[in-house]
Backbone as JSON, one array per atom type, in Angstrom:
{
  "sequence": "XXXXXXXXXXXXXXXXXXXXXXXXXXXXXXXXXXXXXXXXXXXXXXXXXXXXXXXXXXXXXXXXXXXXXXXXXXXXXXXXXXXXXXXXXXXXXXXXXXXXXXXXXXXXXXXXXXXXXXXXXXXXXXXXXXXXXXXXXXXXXXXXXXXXXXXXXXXXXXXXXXXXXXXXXXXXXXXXXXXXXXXXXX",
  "N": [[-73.16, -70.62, -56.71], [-76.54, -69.16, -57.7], [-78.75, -68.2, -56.03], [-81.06, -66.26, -55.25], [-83.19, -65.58, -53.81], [-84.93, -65.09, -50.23], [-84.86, -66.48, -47.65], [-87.92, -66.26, -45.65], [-88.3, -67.52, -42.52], [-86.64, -69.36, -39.54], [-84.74, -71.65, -37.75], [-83.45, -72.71, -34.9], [-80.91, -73.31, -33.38], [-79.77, -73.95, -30.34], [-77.08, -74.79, -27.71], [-77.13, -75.94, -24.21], [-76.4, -75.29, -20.9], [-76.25, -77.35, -20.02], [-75.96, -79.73, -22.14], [-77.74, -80.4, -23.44], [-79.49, -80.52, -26.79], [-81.69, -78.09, -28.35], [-84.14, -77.39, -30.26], [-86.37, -75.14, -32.6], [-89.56, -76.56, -32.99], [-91.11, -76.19, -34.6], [-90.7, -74.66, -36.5], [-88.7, -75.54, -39.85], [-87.57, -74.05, -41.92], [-83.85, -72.97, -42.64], [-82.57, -69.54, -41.43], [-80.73, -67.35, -42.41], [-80.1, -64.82, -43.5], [-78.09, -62.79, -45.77], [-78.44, -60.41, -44.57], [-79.03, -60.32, -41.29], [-76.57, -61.76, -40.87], [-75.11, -59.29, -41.66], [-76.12, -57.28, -39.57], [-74.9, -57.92, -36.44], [-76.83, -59.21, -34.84], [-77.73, -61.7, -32.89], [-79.75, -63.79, -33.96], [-82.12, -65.68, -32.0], [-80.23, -66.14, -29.87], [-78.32, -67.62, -30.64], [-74.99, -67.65, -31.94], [-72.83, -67.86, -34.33], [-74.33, -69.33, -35.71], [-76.33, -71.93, -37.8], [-78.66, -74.59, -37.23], [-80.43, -77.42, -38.93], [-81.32, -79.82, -37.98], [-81.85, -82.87, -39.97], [-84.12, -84.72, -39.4], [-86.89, -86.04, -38.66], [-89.58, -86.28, -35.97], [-90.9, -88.85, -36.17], [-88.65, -90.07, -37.8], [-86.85, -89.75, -35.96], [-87.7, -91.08, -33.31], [-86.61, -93.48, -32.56], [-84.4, -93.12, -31.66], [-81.36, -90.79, -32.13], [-79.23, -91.15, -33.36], [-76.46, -91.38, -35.98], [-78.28, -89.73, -36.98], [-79.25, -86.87, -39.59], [-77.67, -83.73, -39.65], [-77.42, -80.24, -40.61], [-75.27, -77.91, -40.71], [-75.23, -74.3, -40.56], [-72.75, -71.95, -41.05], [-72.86, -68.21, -40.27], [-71.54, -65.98, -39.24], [-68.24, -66.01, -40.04], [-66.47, -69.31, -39.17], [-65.77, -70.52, -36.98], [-66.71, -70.97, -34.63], [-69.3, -72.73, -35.39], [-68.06, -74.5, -36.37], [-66.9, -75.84, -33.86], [-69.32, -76.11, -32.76], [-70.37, -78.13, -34.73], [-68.5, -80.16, -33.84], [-69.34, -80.84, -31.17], [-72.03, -82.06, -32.22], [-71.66, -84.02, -33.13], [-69.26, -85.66, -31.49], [-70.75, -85.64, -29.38], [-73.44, -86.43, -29.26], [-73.76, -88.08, -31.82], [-74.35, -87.47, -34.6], [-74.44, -87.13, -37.93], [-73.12, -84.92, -39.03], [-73.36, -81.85, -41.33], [-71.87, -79.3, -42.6], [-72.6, -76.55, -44.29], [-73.45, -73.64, -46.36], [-76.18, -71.43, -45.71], [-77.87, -70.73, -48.23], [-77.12, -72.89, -50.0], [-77.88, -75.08, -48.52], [-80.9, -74.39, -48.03], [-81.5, -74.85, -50.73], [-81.11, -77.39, -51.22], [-83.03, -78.63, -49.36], [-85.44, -77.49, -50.56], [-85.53, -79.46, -52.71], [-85.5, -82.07, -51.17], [-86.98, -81.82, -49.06], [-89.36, -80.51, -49.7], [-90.48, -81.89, -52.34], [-90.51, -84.45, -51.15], [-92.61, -83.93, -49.27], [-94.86, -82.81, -50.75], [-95.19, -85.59, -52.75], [-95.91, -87.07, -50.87], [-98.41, -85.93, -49.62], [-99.97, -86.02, -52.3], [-100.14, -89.0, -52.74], [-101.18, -89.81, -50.19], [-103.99, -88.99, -50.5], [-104.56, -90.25, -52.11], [-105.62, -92.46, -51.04], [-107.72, -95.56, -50.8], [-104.71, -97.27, -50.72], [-102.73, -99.88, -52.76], [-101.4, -102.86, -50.32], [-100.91, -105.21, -50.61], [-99.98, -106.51, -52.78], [-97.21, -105.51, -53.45], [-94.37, -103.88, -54.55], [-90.81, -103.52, -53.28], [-89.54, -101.38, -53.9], [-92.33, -99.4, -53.71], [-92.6, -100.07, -51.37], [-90.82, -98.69, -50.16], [-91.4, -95.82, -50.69], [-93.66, -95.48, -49.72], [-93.27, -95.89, -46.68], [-91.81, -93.41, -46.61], [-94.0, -91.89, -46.97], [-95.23, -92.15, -44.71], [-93.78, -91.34, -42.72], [-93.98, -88.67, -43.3], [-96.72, -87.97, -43.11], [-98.21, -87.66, -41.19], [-97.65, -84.97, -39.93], [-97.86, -81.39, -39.21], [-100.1, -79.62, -40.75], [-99.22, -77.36, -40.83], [-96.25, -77.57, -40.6], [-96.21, -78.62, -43.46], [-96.99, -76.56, -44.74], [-95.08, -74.21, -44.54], [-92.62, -75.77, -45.3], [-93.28, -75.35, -47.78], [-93.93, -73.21, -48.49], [-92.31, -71.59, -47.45], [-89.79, -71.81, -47.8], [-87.4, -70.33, -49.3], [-86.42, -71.42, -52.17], [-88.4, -73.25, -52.91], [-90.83, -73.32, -54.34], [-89.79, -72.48, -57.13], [-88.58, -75.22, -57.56], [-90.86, -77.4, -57.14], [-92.68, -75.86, -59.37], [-91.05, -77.24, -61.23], [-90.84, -79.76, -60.92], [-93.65, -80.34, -61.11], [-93.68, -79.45, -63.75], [-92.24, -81.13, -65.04], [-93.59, -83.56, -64.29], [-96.17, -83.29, -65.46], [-95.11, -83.77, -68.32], [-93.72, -85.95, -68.47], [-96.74, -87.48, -68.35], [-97.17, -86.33, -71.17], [-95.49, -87.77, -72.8], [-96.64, -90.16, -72.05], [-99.02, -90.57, -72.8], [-98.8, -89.69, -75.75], [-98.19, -92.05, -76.75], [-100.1, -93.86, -76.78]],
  "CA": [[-74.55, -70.93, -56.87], [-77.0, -68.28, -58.06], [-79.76, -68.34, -55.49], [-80.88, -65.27, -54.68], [-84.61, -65.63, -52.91], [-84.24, -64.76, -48.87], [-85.97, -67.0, -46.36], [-88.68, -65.68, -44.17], [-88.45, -68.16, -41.28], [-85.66, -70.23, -39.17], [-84.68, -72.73, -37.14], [-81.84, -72.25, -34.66], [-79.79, -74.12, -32.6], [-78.9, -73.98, -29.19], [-76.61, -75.93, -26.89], [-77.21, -75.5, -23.03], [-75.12, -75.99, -20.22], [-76.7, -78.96, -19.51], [-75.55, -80.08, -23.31], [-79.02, -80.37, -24.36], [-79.73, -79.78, -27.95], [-82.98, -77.35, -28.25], [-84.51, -76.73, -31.74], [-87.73, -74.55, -32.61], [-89.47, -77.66, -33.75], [-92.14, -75.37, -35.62], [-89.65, -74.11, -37.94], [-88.3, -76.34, -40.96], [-86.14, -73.4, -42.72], [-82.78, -72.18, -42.0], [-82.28, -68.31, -41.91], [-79.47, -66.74, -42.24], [-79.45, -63.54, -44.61], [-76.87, -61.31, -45.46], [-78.62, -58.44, -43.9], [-78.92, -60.6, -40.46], [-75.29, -61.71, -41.09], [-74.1, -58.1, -40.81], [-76.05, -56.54, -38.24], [-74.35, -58.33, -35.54], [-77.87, -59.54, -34.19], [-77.28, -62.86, -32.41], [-80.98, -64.11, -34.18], [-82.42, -67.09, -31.52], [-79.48, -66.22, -29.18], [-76.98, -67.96, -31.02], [-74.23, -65.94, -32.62], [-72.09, -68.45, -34.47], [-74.97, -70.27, -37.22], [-77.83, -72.33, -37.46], [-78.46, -75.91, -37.55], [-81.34, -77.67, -39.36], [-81.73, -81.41, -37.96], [-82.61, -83.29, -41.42], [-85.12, -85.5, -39.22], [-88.24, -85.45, -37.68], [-90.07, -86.87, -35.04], [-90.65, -90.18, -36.86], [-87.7, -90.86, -38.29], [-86.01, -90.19, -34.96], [-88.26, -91.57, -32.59], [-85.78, -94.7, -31.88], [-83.02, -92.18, -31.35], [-81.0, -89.65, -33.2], [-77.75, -91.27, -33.16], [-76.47, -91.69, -37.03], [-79.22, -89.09, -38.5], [-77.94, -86.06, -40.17], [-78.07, -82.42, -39.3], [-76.75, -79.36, -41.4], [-75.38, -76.7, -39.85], [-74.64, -73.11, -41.5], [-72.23, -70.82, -40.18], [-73.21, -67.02, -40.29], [-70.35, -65.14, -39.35], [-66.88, -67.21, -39.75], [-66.52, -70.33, -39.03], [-65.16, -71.31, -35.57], [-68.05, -71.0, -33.62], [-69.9, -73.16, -36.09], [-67.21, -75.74, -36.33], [-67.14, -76.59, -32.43], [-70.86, -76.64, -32.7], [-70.36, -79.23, -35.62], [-67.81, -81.38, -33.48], [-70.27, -81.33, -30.42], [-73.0, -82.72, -32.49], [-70.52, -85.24, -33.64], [-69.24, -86.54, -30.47], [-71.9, -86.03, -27.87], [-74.55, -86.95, -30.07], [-73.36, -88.97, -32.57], [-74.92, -86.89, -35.73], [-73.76, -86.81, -38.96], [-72.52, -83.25, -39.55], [-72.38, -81.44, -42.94], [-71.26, -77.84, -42.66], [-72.99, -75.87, -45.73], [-74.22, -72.37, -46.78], [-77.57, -71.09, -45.52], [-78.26, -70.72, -49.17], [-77.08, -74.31, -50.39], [-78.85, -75.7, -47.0], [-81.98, -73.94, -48.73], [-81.94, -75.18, -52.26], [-81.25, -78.9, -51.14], [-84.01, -78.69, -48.68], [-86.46, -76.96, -50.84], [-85.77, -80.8, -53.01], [-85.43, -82.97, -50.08], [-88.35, -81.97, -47.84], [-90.49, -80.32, -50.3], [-90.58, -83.03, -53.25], [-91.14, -85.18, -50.41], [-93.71, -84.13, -48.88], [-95.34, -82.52, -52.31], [-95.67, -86.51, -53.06], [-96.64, -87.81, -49.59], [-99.54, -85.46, -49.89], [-100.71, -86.35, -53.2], [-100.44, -90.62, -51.99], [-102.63, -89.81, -48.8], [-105.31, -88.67, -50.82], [-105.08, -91.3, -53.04], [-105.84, -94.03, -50.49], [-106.88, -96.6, -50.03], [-103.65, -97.82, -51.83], [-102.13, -101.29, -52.37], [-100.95, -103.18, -49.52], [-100.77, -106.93, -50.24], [-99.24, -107.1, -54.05], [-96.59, -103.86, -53.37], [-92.94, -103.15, -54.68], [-89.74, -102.72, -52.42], [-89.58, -99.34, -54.34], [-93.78, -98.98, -53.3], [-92.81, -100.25, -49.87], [-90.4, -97.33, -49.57], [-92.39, -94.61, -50.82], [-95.1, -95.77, -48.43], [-92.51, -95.71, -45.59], [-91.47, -92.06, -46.79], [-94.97, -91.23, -46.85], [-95.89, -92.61, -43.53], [-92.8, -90.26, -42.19], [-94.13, -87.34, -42.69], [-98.34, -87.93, -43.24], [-99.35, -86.52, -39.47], [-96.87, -83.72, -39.72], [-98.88, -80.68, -39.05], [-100.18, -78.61, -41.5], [-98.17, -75.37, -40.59], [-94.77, -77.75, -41.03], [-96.06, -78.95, -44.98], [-97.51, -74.89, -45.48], [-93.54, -73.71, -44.08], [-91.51, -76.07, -46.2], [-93.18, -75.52, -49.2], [-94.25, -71.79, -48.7], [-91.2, -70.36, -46.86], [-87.62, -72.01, -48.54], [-87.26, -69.53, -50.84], [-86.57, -72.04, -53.7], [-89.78, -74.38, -53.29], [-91.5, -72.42, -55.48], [-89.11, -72.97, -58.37], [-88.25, -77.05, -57.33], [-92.1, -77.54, -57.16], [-93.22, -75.71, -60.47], [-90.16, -77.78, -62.28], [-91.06, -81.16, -60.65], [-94.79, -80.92, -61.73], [-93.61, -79.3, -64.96], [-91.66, -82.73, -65.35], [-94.84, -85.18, -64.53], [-96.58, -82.82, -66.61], [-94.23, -83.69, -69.29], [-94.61, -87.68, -68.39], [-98.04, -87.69, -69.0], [-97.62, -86.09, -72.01], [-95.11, -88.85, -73.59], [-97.31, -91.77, -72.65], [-100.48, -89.99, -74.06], [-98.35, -89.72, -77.31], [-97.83, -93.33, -76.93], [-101.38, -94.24, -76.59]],
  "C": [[-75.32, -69.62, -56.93], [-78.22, -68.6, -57.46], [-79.66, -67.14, -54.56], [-82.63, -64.65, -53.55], [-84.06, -65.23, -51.1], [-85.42, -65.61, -48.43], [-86.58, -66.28, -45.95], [-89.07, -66.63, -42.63], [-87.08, -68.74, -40.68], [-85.5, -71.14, -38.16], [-83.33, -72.95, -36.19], [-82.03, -73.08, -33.38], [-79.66, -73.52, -31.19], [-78.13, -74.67, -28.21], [-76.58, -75.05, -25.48], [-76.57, -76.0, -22.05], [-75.41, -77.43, -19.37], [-76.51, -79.51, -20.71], [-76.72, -80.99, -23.55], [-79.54, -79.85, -25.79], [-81.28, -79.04, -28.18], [-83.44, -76.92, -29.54], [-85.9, -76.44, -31.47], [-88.37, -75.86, -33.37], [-90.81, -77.28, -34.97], [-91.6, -74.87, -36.55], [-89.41, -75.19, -38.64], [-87.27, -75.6, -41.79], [-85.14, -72.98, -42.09], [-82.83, -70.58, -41.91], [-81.43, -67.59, -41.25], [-79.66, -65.76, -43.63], [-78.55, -63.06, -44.51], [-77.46, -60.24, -44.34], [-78.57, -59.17, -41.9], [-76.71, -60.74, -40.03], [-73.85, -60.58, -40.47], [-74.15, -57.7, -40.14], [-75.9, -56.73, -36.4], [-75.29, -58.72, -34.74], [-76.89, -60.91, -34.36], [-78.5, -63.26, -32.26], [-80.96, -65.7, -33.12], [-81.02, -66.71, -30.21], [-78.66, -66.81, -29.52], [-75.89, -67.08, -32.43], [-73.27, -66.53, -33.69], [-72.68, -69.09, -36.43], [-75.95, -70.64, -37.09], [-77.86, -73.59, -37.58], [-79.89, -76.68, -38.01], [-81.11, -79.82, -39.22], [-82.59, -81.88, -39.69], [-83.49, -84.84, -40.8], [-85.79, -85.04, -38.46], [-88.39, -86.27, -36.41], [-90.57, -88.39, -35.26], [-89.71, -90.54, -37.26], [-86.24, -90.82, -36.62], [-86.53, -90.54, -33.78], [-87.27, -92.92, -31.85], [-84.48, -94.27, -31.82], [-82.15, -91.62, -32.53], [-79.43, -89.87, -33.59], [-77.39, -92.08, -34.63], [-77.11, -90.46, -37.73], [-77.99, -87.76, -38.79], [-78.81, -84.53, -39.48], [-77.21, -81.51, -40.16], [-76.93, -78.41, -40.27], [-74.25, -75.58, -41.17], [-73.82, -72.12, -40.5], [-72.76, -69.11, -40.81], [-71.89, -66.2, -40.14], [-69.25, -65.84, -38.81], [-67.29, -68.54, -39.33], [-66.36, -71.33, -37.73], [-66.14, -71.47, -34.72], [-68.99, -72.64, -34.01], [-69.04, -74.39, -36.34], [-67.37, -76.39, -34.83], [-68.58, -76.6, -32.38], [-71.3, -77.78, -33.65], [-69.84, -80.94, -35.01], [-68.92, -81.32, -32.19], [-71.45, -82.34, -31.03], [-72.42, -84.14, -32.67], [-70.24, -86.15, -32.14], [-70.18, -86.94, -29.71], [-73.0, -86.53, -28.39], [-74.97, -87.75, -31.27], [-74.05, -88.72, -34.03], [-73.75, -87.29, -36.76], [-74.19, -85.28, -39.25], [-72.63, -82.87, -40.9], [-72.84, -80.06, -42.29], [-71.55, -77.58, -44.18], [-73.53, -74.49, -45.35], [-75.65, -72.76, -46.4], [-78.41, -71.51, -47.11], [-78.17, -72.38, -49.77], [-78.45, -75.08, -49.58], [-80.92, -75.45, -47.98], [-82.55, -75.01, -49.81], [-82.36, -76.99, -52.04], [-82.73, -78.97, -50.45], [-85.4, -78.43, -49.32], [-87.04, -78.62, -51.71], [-86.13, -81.74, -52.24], [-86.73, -83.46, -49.56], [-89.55, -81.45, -49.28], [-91.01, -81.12, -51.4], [-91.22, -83.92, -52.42], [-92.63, -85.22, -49.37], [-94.92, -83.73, -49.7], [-95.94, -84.13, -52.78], [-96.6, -87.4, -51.96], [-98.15, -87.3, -49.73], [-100.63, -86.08, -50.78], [-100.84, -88.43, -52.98], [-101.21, -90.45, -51.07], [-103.79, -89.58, -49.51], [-105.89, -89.33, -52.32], [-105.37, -92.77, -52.54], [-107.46, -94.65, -50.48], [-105.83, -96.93, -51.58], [-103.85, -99.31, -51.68], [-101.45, -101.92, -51.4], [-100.16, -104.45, -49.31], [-99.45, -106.96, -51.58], [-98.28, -105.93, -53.85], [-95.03, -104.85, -53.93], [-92.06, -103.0, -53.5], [-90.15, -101.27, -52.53], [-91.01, -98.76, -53.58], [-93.54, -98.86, -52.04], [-91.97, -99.1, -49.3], [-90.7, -96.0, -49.92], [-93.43, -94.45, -49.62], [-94.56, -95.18, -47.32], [-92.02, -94.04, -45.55], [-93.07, -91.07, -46.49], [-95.41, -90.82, -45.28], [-94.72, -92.06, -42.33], [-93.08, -88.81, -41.75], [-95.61, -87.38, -42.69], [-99.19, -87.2, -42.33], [-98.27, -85.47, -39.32], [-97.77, -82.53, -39.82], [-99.09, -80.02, -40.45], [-98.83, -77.58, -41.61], [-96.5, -76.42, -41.16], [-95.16, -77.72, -42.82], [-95.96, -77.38, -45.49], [-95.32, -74.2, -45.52], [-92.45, -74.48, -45.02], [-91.68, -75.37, -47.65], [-93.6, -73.59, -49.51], [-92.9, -71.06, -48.17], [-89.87, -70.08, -47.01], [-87.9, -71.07, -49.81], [-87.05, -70.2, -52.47], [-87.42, -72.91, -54.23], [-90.14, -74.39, -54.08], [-90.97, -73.07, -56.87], [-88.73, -74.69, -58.51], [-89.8, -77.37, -57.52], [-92.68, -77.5, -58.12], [-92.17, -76.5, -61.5], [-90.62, -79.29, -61.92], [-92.8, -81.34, -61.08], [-94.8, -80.49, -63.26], [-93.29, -80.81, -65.62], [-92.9, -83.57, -65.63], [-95.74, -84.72, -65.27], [-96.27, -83.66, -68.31], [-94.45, -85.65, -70.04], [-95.26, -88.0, -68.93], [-97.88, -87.61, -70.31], [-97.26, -86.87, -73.27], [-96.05, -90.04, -73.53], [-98.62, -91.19, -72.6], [-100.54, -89.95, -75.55], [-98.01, -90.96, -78.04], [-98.85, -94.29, -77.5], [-102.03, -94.78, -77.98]]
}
């Protein structure tokens, strides 16, 4: 994969000996650079990787057991593997083990598409409520996920994954594009 942008923020993991999971919950990106990578800094106090819960505070409000979490290893793998099977057993996550960089790109789609549209639906309300769509009713539900998420998290997904930028200007290039077929239709 040819992604060569560098994070400026992260989000790191710790497990405590009370096997408490602890995340910065003000963060949203992973970071892991090369240049951290080599200089044997142990960024956040963990020395092993990073782990980026892929839910929030709404979607895990009725417990976290099933959601998913990515975790990146930084230097090798073993560290980062028994921190994969803890999440797994004791906490009943779904695991995926990926690159900082992968971790990135998906995320920059994931979260930033998503909340890129949630945005633009809030400030198109009042919506429809009564005559709605499955499909409507789960947009809504996606919306209504992240809608009171602070500022600083929407500014951080979409300002700080290094590939937002490029997922962002291609996804409104697209509805751009939309428009411009059923205008030609017209």
């Amino acid at each position: 994969m040819d992604h060569t942008a560098q994070p400026r923020s992260g989000l790191f993991l710790t497990i405590n000996r009370w096997r408490a999971v602890a995340a910065a919950a003000a963060s949203v990106l992973l970071l892991a650079t090369p240049a951290l990578a080599h200089t044997g800094s142990s960024a956040g106090g963990f020395v092993g990787g990073f782990a980026h819960p892929l839910f929030g505070p709404e979607s895990g409000r009725n417990g976290i057991k099933g959601r998913k979490i990515a975790v990146c290893p930084v230097r090798g793998s073993a560290v980062a593997q028994r921190i994969a099977a803890f999440l797994r057993r004791a906490l009943g996550l779904k695991v995926f083990v990926t690159s900082p960089e992968e971790h990135d790109w998906e995320a920059a789609v994931v979260q930033g598409v998503t909340h890129l549209i949630a945005k633009v639906l809030v400030q198109m309300e009042p919506l429809p409520t009564l005559l709605t769509t499955a499909s409507f009713d789960h947009l809504m539900q996606a919306t209504e996920m992240v809608r009171y998420d602070a500022p600083s998290v929407y500014m951080a997904i979409e300002r700080d994954n290094p590939f937002a930028s490029a997922v962002r200007e291609r996804f409104l290039a697209l509805a751009v594009e939309a428009r411009a077929d059923l205008e030609e239709h017209e």
